[in-house]
N, C-alpha and C positions, 0 to 999 in steps of 0.2 A: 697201424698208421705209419706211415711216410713221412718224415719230415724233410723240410731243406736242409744241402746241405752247409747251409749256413742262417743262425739267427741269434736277432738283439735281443737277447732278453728284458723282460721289463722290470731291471733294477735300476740303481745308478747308485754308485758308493762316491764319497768326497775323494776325490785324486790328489790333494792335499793332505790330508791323512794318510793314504797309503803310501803316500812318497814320502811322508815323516815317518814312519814304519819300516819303508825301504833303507832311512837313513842311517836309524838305528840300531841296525844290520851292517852297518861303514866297517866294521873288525870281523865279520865272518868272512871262511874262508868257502869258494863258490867249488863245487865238483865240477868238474867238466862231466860231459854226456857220453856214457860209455859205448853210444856207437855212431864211433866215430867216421866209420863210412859216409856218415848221413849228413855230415857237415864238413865245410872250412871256414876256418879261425876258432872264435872263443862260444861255444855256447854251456853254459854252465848253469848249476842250480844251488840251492839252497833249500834241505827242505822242514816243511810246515808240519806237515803230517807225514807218516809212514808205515811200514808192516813192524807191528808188534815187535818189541826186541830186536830189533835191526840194529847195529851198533856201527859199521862200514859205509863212509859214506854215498858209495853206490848203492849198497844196499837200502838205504833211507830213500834215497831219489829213484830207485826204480819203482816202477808203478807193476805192478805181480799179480798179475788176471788170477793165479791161487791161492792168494792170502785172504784170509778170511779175519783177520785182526789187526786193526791200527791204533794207532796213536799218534798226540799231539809229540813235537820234538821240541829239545828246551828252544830255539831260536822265536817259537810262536810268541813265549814268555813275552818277548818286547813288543810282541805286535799288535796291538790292541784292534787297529782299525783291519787287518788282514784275519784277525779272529771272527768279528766281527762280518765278514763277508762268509766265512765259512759258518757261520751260525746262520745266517739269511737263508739257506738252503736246507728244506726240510725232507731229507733223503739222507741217506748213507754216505757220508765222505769221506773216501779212501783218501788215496794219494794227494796230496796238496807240495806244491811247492813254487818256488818264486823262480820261472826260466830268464836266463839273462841273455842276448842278443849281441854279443858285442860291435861296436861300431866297426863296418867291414867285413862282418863274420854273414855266413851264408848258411841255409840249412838246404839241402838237396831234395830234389822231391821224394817222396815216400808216401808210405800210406800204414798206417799203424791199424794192423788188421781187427782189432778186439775193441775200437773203438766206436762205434756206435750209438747211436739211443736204440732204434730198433730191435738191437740186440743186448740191450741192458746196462750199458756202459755208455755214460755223456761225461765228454773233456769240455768245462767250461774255461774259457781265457777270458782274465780280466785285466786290460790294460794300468800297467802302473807308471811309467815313463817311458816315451816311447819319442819319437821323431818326424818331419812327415818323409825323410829318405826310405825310411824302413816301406818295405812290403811285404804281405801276406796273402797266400793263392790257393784255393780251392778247387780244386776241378779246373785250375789256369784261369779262375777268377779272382779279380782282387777280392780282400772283406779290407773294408779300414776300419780300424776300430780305435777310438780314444781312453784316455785315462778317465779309469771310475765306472766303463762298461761295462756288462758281463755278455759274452759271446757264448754261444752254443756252435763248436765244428764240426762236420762228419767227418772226424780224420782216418776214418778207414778207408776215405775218400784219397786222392793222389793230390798232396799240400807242400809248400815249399815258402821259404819267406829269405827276407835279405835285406839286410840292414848298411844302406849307401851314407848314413851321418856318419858324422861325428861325435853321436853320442849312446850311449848305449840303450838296449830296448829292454822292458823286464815287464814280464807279463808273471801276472798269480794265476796258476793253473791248475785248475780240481778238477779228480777223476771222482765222479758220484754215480753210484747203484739208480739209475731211474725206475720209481714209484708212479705211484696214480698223483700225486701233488706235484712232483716236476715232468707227468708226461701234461697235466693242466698248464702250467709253466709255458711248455716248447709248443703246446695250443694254442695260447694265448699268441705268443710272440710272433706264433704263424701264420694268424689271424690278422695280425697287424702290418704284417708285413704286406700281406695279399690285399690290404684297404687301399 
């Protein structure tokens, strides 16, 4: 199966809770994204989940196509409603982290080759505050996506985004092992899409 490559999934989380969750996160400190090629200004993370024993906080926030072990990290501790969207999802959930968009900041286009569903690996993005300046492109399409959605991208696809507010964007973004319950998932949303 082929999917698009872009689709809404059929959840919706309270964007009130996630942005209480966001806030409660106000004293962590955000890593910047260690390639930095890919970007100008601030794009940083915070992370949710990571590889087993990772104690560096690059190494928390990289997402490691050969890790075979994760875990929750203490910041999740505060986050009820952002656990909560990771527990929704009945698959293997690797890497989880909260990406930050700063207002101004830019990410260049790319294409992050290992990420796929077709090939086993789906990046879900779930808007948690975001602006309407910001923009997000797929294959040089827009996706807009709101707080409390969860998105399915094909970002092995060529993706680029750029955030024109004043306010900054943060998206909760899970790397998950796709099974026979989230290839039904990316069916369903496919289906709806195509109505």
């Amino acid at each position: 199966m082929i999917w698009p490559d872009r689709l809404r999934l059929p959840f919706r989380f309270e964007a009130e809770r996630l942005r209480r969750d966001l806030d409660a996160l106000a004293g962590a400190e955000w890593t910047a994204h260690f390639v930095s090629q890919n970007y100008e200004g601030d794009w940083s993370a915070i992370p949710l989940r990571g590889v087993a024993g990772a104690r560096h906080p690059i190494q928390m926030i990289f997402s490691d196509p050969s890790a075979t072990a994760f875990e929750d990290t203490p910041f999740l501790v505060h986050c009820p409603a952002l656990r909560q969207v990771i527990e929704a999802f009945q698959c293997e959930v690797q890497s989880t982290r909260l990406m930050r968009l700063a207002a101004g900041s830019i990410i260049k286009e790319h294409s992050d080759h290992d990420l796929s569903a077709e090939d086993g690996m789906a990046r879900i993005h779930v808007p948690v505050v975001t602006n309407p300046e910001v923009t997000f492109e797929v294959n040089r399409r827009p996706v807009v996506m709101a707080p409390g959605e969860a998105w399915y991208l094909r970002l092995s696809d060529p993706h680029r985004a750029a955030n024109a507010g004043s306010t900054d964007r943060v998206h909760l973004v899970l790397d998950m092992v796709v099974n026979n319950w989230l290839r039904g998932v990316l069916d369903e949303a496919a289906a709806m899409q195509a109505a």
